[in-house]
C-alpha positions as YAML, in Angstrom:
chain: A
units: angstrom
residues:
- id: 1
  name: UNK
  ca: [39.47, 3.94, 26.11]
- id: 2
  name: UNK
  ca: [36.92, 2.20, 28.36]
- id: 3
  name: UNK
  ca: [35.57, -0.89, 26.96]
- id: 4
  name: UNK
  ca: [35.46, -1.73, 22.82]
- id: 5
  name: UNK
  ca: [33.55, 1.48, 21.47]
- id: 6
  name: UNK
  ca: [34.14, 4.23, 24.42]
- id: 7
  name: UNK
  ca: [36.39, 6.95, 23.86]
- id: 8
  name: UNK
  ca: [36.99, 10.64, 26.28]
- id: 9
  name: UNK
  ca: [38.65, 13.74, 25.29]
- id: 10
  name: UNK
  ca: [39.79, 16.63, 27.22]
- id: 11
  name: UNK
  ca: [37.94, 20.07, 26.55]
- id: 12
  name: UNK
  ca: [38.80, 23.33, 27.43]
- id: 13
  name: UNK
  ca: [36.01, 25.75, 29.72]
- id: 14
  name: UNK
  ca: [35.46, 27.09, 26.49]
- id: 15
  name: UNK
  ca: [34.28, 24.09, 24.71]
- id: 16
  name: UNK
  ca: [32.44, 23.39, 27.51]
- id: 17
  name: UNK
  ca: [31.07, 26.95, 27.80]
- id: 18
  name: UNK
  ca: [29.43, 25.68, 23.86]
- id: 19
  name: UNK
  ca: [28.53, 22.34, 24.84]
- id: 20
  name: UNK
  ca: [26.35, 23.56, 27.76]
- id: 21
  name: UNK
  ca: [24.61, 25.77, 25.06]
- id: 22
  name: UNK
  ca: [23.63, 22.34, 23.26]
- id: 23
  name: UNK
  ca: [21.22, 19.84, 24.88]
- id: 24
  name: UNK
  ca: [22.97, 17.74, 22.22]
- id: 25
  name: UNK
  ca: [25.71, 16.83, 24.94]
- id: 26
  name: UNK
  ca: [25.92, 14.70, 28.55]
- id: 27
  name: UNK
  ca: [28.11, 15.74, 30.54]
- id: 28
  name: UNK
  ca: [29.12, 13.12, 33.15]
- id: 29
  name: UNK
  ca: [31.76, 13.91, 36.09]
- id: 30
  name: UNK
  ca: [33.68, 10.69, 36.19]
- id: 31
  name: UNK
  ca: [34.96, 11.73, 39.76]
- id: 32
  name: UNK
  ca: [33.65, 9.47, 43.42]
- id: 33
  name: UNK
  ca: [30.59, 10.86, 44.79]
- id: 34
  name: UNK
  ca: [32.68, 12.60, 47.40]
- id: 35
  name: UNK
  ca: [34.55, 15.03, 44.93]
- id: 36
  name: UNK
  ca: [31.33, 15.72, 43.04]
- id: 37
  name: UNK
  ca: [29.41, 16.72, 46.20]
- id: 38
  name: UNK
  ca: [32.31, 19.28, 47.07]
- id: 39
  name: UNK
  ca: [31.65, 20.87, 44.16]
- id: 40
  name: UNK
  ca: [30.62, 20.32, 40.13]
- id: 41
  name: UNK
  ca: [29.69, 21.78, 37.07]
- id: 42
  name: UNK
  ca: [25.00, 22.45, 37.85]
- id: 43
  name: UNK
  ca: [24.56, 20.41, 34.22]
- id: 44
  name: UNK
  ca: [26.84, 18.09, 35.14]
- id: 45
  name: UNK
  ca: [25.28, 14.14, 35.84]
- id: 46
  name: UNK
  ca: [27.82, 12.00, 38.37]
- id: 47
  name: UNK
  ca: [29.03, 8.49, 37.16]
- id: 48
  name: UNK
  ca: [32.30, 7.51, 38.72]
- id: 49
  name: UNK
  ca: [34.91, 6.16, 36.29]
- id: 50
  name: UNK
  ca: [34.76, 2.53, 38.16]
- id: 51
  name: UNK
  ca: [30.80, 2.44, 37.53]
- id: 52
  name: UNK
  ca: [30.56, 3.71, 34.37]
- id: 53
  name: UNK
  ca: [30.04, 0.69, 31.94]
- id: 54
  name: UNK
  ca: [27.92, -0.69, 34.84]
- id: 55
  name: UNK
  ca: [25.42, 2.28, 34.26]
- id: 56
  name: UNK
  ca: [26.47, 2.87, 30.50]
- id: 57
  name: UNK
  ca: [22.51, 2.00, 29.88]
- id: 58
  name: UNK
  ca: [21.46, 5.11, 31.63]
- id: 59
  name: UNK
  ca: [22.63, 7.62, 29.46]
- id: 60
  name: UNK
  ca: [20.55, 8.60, 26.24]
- id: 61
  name: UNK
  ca: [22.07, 7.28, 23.46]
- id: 62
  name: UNK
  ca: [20.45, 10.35, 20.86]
- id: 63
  name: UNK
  ca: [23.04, 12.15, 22.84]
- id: 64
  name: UNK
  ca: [26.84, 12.83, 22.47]
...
């Protein structure tokens, strides 16, 4: 749990295969900017784990 109200789960590629079928969902790689330039999921957005509550603000809130 990151700070008082932020929880993560763990999905399977096929959960994510359903996701990416909603524009319902962000998905945020939580990796450094080095591992996500290597390689990431095209929908994916890149907010390391360290910056995360730092950039919390960012990320549209009608959104899961």
């Amino acid at each position: 749990m990151v700070g008082d109200n932020m929880c993560f789960e763990t999905i399977s590629a096929k959960a994510l295969n359903l996701y990416m079928q909603s524009r319902d969902y962000i998905l945020i790689d939580l990796r450094d900017y080095a591992d996500y330039r290597r390689g990431h999921i095209p929908a994916a957005i890149n907010i390391p784990y360290d910056d995360l509550m730092g950039n919390i603000n960012q990320l549209d809130k009608n959104k899961k």
